[in-house]
Every structure is written in structure tokens, then in C-alpha cells.
C-alpha positions as CSV (number, residue, x, y, z in Angstrom):
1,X,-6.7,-91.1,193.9
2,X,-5.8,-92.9,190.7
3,X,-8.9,-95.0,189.0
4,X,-7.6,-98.1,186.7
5,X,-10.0,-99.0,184.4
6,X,-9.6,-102.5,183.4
7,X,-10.4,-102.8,179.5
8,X,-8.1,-105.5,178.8
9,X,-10.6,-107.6,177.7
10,X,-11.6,-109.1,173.6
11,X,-15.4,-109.3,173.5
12,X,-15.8,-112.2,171.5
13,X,-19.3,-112.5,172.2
14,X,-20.0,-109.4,171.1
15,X,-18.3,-110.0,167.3
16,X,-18.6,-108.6,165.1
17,X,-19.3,-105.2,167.1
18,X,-16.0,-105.8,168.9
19,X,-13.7,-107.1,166.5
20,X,-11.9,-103.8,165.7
21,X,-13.5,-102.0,168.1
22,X,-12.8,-102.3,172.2
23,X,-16.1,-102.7,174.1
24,X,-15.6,-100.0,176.3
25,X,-15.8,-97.8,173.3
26,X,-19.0,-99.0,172.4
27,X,-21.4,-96.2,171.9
28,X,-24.6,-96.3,174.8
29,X,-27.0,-93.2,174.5
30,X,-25.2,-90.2,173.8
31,X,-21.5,-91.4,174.5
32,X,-19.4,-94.3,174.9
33,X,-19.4,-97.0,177.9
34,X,-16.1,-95.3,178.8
35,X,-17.1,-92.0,178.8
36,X,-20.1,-92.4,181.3
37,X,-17.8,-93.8,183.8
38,X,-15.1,-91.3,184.1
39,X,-18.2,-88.2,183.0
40,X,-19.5,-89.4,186.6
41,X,-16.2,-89.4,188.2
42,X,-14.8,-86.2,187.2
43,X,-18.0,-84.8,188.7
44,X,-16.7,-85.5,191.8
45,X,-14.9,-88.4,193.0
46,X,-11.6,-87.1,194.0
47,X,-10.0,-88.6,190.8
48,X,-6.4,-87.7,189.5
49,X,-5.2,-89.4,186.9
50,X,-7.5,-92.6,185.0
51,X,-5.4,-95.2,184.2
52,X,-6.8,-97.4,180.8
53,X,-5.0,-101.1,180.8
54,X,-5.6,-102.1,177.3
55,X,-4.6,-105.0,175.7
56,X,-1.9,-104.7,172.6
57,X,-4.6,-105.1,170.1
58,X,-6.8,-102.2,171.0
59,X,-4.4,-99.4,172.8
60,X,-3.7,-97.9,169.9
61,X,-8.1,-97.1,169.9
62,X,-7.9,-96.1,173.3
63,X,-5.3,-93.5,172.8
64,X,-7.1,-92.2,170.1
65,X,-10.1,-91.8,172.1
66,X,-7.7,-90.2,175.0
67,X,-6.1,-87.4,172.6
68,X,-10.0,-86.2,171.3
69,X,-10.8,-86.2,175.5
70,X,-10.8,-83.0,177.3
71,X,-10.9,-84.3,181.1
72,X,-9.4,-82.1,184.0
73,X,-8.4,-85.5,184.8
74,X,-5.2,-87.0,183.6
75,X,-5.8,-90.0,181.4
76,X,-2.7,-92.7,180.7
77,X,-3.3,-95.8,178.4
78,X,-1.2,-98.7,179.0
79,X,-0.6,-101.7,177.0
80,X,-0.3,-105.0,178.4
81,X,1.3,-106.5,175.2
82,X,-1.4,-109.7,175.1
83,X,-2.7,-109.8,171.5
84,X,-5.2,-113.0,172.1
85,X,-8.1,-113.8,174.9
86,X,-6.0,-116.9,175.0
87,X,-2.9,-114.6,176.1
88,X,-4.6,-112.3,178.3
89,X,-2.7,-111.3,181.5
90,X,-6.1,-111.4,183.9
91,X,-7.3,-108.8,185.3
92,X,-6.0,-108.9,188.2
93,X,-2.8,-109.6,186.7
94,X,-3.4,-106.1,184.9
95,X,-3.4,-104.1,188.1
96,X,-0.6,-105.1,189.2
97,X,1.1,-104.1,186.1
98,X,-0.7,-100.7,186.2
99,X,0.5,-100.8,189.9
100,X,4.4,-101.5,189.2
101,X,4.5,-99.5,185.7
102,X,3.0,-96.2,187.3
103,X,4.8,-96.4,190.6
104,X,1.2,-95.6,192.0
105,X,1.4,-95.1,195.5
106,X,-1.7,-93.6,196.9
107,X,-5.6,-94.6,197.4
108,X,-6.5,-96.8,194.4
109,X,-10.2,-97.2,193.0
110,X,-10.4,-100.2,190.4
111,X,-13.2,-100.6,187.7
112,X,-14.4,-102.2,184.8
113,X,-14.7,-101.1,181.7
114,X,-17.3,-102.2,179.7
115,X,-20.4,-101.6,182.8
116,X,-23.3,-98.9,182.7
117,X,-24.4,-97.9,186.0
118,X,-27.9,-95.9,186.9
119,X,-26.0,-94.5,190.1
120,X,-23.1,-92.1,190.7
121,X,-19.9,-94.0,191.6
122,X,-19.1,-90.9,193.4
123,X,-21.4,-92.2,196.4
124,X,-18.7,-95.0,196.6
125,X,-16.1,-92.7,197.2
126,X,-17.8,-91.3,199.9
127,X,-18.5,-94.5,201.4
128,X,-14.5,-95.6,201.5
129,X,-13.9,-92.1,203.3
130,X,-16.2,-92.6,206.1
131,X,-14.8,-96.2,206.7
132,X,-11.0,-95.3,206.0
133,X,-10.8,-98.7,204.7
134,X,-10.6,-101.3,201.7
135,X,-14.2,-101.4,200.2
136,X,-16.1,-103.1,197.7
137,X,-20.1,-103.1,196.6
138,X,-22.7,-105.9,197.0
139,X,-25.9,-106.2,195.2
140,X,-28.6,-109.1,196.2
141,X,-29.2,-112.1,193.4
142,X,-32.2,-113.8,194.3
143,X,-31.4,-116.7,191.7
144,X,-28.5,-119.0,193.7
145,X,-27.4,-120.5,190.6
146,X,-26.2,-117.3,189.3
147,X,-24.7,-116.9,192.3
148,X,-22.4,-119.9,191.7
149,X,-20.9,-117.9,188.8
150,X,-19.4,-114.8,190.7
151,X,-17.9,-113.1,193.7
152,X,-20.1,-114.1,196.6
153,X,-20.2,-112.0,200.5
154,X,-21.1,-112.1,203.5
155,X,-20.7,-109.1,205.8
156,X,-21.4,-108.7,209.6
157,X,-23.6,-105.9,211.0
158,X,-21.0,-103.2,209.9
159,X,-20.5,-104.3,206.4
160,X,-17.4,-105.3,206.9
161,X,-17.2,-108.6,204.8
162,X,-16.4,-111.7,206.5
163,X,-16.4,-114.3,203.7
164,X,-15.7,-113.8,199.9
165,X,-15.8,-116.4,197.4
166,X,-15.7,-116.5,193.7
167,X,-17.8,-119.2,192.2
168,X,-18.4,-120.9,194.8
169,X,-20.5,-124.7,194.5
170,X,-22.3,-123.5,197.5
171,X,-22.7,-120.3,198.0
172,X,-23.1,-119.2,201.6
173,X,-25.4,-116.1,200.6
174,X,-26.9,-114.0,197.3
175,X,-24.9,-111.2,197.9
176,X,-23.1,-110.6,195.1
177,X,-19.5,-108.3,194.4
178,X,-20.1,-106.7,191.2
179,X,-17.1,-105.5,189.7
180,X,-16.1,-101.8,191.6
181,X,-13.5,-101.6,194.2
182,X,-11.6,-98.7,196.6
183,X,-8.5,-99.9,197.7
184,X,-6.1,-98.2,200.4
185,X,-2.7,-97.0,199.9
186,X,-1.3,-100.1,201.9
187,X,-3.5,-102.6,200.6
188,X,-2.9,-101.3,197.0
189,X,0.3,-102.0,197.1
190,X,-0.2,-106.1,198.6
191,X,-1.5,-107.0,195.0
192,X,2.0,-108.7,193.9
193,X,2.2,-110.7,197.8
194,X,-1.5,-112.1,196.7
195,X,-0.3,-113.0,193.3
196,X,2.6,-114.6,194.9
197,X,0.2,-116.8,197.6
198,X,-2.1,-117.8,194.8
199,X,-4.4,-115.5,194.7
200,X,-6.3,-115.8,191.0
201,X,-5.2,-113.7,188.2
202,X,-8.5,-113.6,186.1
203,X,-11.5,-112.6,188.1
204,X,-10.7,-108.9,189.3
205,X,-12.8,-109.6,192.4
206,X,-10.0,-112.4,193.2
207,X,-8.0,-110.0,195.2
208,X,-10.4,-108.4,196.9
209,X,-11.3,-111.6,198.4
210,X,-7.8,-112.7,199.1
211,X,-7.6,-109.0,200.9
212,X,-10.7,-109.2,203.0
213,X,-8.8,-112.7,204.9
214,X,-5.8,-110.3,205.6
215,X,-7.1,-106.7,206.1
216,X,-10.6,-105.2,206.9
217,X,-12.6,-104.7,204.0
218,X,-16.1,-103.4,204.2
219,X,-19.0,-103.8,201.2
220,X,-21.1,-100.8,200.7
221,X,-24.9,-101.8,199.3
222,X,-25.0,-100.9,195.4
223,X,-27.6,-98.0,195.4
224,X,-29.1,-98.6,192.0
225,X,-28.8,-100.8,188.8
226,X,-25.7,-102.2,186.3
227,X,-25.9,-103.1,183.2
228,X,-23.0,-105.9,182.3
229,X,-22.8,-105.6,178.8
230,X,-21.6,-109.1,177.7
231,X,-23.5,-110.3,174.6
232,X,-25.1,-108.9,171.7
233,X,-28.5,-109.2,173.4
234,X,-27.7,-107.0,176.8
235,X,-25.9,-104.4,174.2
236,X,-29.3,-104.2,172.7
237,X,-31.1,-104.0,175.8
238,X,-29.1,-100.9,177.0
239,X,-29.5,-99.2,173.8
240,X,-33.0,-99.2,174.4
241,X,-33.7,-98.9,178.1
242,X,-30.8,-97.2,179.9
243,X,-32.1,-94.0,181.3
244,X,-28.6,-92.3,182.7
245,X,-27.8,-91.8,186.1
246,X,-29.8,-90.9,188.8
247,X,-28.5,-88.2,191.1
């Protein structure tokens, strides 16, 4: 299985900690955002080859980062060539263009980059094997007016999901899709036919919700805590509260 980490992305809000500096390779703890992710992984989830889609300004940090890595996994950085947040491809976008450049064929997990997570993502691996199908996580947000600003499910008795909406005006539940997703072999490969029927290029959660109308797609609970790092402030707060991951 190849893993795309999506760390396209400019961090303005996070100047001037991010201005020559990507925020995946933001220190957290003992190592950076980047490092937890695919430290968890390698432990376990079936992981090949790490694909890093980086935007023009900051691939030349990420390969850095990638030659001082010793992995047993494979890790590729690719350039998109944006150089602005006014340029940027989307993320969606990205995949595909880490789908076309790499000829990847196989299973395809998706993630972004600059999230710390209290769980293993490993258990989400697991979770796509016993359901041999498209999968995605779902969180509960007790606040409906965040709700309005992201990926919103519902899912049947099976957690198969039913409905997925980004920012919806109404949205018909709190489940939330934070921003972790297993795709098959065949529906890895459908990215550029839902770019082509409209599907949106920005929010990465866009074409998992454009899948779950045209193949099964099922929404495992999230068995712990994320911590979106998106401002200054949240930085801060993981410096001083996140724990690590809880096995």
C-alpha cells in the first residue's frame, strides 16, 4: 500500500513559524508532525513507499528531511510546481497528480500532513481489511456550527456512509470526516473521472464524498483524539499537552 501525505499546503496562519519552514516539519515533542505519522505507520500498517506532495516552495525541505530519514519504508517527495496559496493545485488535485506521476496502482491510504493523533493509524488499516472496501473516519462534534465548516456523514447500521457533505448550511448530522482516508485499488484510480464530474479540488474529503454516491464506502469511528494544528494558538497547545499515542 502506498500512503500520500498531502503537505502541499503554506501555513499562513502560522507565520512567521511557517514562512521558511513547511508545517509538517514543525517540531511536536520529540520529533516532527511528519515524523509521528509515518513512526506509527512503519510500526505496522502495511506501508510501502510514503509519498510527500509538496508544493515548489518547500520540496526542497522535505527532501532534506527524506535523505537524514532511515525508514524501511520508501519515501518519494514530489513537487507540485505551485509557489503561492493563491496557486495551489488543491488537495485533491494533488492526488491525482501523485496518482498519474507514480503510476500507483494498488490500495491507496491518503493523509494530511500537518495532524497529531493520540491513536495508531495502524487500527485504520485494519478496519479497511475486514471491510475490503473504501473507508474513511468519523468523529462526533457536538457544536453544529462547526459542523457547517467540514465534511459531514451519515452512515447506516454497518458504517457504510450514506450521505457526505462538505460544508453543508444544514448539516444532516455531527459526524464529522476528519482528514484520513483508505482507498481501494479501483476506486484509487476514479480520482481523475471525479475531477472531471466536478468533484472539488480543495477539500481532500471532496472525493471521498463524490466516491461514497458511486462505490461503497464505510466510516470507521476515530478511536481517540487529533490535534489540527492550524494557528499559532493550537501549535502551542500541542506543545504543551500532547501525550503521544496510546497503544
Amino acid at each position: 500500500m502506498d500512503c500520500i501525505i498531502l503537505a502541499a499546503g503554506y501555513a499562513t496562519r502560522l507565520y512567521p513559524l511557517t514562512e521558511n519552514t513547511p508545517k509538517p516539519l514543525l517540531p511536536v515533542c520529540d520529533k516532527t508532525i511528519i515524523d509521528h505519522l509515518i513512526s506509527d505507520l512503519v510500526t505496522g500498517g502495511d506501508i510501502d513507499r510514503f509519498v510527500i506532495v509538496s508544493n515548489h516552495k518547500f520540496a526542497d525541505n522535505f527532501k532534506e528531511w527524506a535523505n537524514r530519514s532511515d525508514y524501511p519504508a520508501e519515501i518519494v517527495v514530489l513537487d507540485d510546481g505551485t509557489e503561492s496559496n493563491e496557486t495551489r493545485l488543491g488537495a485533491v488535485a494533488d492526488i491525482k497528480f501523485a496518482v498519474d506521476n507514480l503510476g500507483i496502482e494498488g490500495d491507496l491510504m491518503v493523509i494530511a500532513g500537518d495532524n497529531v493523533l493520540d491513536f495508531s493509524l495502524c487500527k485504520f488499516v485494519q478496519y479497511f481489511k475486514e471491510k475490503g472496501a473504501s473507508c474513511i473516519m468519523r468523529y462526533f462534534e457536538p457544536d453544529t456550527e462547526r459542523c457547517k465548516s467540514s465534511g459531514v456523514i451519515c452512515t447506516d447500521d454497518s458504517d457504510k456512509v450514506i450521505s457526505m457533505e462538505e460544508k453543508p448550511e444544514n448539516p444532516k448530522s455531527n459526524w464529522l470526516a476528519p482528514p484520513f482516508y483508505i482507498y481501494t485499488a479501483e476506486d484509487a484510480k476514479r480520482v481523475g473521472e471525479a475531477l472531471d464530474s466536478g468533484c472539488g479540488k480543495d477539500a481532500p474529503g471532496s472525493f471521498a464524498a463524490w466516491l461514497s454516491v458511486n462505490s461503497k464506502v464505510y466510516a470507521m469511528e476515530m478511536p481517540g483524539s487529533r490535534y489540527d494544528i492550524g494557528n499559532l494558538a493550537s501549535y502551542k497547545s500541542v506543545q504543551k499537552n500532547y501525550k503521544g499515542i496510546i497503544r
